[in-house]
N, C-alpha and C positions, 0 to 999 in steps of 0.2 A: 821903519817909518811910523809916528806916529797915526796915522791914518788906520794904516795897516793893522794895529795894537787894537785900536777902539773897535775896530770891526769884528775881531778876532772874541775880541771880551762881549761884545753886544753878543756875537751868533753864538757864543758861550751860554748865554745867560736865557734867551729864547726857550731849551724846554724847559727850564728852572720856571722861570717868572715873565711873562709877556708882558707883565702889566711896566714890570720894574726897565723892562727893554726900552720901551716904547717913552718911558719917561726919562733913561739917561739920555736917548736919541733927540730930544726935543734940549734938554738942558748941553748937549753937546753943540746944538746947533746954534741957541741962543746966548754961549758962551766966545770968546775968542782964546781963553785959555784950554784947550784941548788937553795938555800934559797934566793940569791940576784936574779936571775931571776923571780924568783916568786912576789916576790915584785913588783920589776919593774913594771911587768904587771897587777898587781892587782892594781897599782897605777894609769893605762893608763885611 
C-alpha cells in the first residue's frame, strides 16, 4: 500500500533530518498525487 511506503520512508528519514520529515509530510498532504511524491524523495 502506498500509505504504508510513505510512512515507512518518513520514520526512515526522522533521525537523519526532522526538518526534511516534516516538510515531505506537509507537501504529502497538500498533494493528491502520493506515488510521485514518493519518488521524488526516494530519488533525493
Amino acid at each position: 500500500m502506498i500509505h504504508k511506503d510513505i510512512v515507512i520512508l518518513v520514520e526512515v528519514q526522522i533521525p537523519v533530518k526532522l526538518q526534511f520529515k516534516l516538510q515531505f509530510v506537509k507537501e504529502v498532504k497538500s498533494c493528491t498525487d502520493l506515488l510521485e511524491i514518493k519518488m521524488k524523495y526516494v530519488n533525493i
